[in-house]
N, C-alpha and C positions, 0 to 999 in steps of 0.2 A: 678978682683974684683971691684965690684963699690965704687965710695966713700960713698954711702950710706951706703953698705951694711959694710966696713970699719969702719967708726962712729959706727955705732951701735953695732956692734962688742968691738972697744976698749972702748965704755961708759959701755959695758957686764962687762967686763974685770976691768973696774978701779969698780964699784961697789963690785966685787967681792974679786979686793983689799982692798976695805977698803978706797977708793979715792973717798971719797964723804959724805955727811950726810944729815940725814933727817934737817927739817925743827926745832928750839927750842920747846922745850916743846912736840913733837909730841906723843912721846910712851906714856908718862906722860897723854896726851888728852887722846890718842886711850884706855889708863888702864881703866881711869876713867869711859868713855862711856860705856865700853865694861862691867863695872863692873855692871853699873845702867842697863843691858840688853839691849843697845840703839844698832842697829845691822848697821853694817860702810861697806860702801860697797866702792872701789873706782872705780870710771865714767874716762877715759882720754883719751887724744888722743894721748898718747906712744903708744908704735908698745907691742907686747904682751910679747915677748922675753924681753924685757927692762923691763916692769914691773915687769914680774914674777922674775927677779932675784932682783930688789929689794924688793918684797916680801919677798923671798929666805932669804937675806941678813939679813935683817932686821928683819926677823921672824915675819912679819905679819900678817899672820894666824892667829895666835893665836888671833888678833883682828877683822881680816877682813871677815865676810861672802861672799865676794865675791869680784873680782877683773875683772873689765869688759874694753876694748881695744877698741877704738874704730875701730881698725881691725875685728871685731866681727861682724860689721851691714853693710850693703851696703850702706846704704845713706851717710856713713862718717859725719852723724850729733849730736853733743854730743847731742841735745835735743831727740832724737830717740835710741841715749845708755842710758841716763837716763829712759825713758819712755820704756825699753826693761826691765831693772833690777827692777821698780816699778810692772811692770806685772808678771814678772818671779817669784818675789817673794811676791807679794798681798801685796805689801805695799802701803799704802792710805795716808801716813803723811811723811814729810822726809824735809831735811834741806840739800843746794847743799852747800856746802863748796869751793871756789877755787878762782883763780888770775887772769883770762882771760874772754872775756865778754864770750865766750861759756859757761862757765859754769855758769853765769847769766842770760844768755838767757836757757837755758836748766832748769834751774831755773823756770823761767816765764814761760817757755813754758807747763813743768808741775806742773802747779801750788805748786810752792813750797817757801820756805822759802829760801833766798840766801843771805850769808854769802862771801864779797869778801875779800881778803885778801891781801894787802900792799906787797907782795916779791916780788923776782926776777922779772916777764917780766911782774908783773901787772902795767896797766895804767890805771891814774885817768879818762880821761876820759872815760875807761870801769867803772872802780869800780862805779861809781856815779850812776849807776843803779842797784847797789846791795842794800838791806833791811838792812843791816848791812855789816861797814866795818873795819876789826881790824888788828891792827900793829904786834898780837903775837898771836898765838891760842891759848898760854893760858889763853882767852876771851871765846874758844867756851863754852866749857861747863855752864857758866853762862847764855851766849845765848838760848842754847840749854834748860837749866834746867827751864830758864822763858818760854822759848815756848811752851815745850810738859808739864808745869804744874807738874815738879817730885819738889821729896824733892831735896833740894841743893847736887851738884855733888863733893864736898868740904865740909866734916865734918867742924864743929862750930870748932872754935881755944874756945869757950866759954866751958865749963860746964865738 
């Protein structure tokens, strides 16, 4: 077996343990989007098998219209996964959400709104070409709620 095909295998395996966690605030965002109709698709360059079980895990579905590998496209260019999933499903507006400049540039490349985000293997010197860049996603939805012009994503603590 290769040591690839080994990694990918035991990162299957601890996900499925229970040896790992999403991101703070993450279910919390994906509730809230998914509540306001806002449709979350994820763009990445995980291998599919990897994703799908954190899918699986995590029960994502139930937020994610779509989950797209960047195994999926020949060019291996997140900017051509994102502009695969914009066609696939008519969508003309969207916000890239992520930590690495590919998904900045995928970003830019189709004209979109880009949101970097401060974790694990993000560098400032990518981020610095993001539109917006936040330390906790429990940020996006404000982002989001000022860009696409909805009612606040976050009932008033008022009234």
């Amino acid at each position: 077996m290769y040591s690839d095909q080994y990694f990918l295998e035991r990162l299957i395996f601890n996900i499925g343990e229970g040896l790992g966690a999403l991101y703070p605030h993450a279910l919390d965002v994906l509730e809230k989007l998914k509540a306001n109709d806002i449709q979350i698709f994820i763009a990445s360059n995980g291998l599919t098998k990897y994703l799908k079980s954190i899918v699986s895990h995590y029960a994502l579905d139930r937020f994610v219209a779509g989950t797209y590998s960047i195994e999926q496209i020949e060019t291996l260019s997140k900017s051509d996964l994102v502009k695969t999933i914009l066609n696939e499903h008519f969508v003309t507006e969207a916000i890239m959400i992520g930590d690495r400049m590919s998904d900045i540039q995928a970003a830019k490349d189709n004209n979109l709104l880009s949101i970097g985000c401060r974790f694990d293997f993000a560098q400032e010197e990518e981020l610095k070409f993001a539109d917006f860049v936040i330390e906790d996603l429990a940020e996006v939805p404000q982002i989001v709620t000022h860009h696409f012009q909805l009612q606040p994503l976050y009932p008033s603590e008022e009234g």
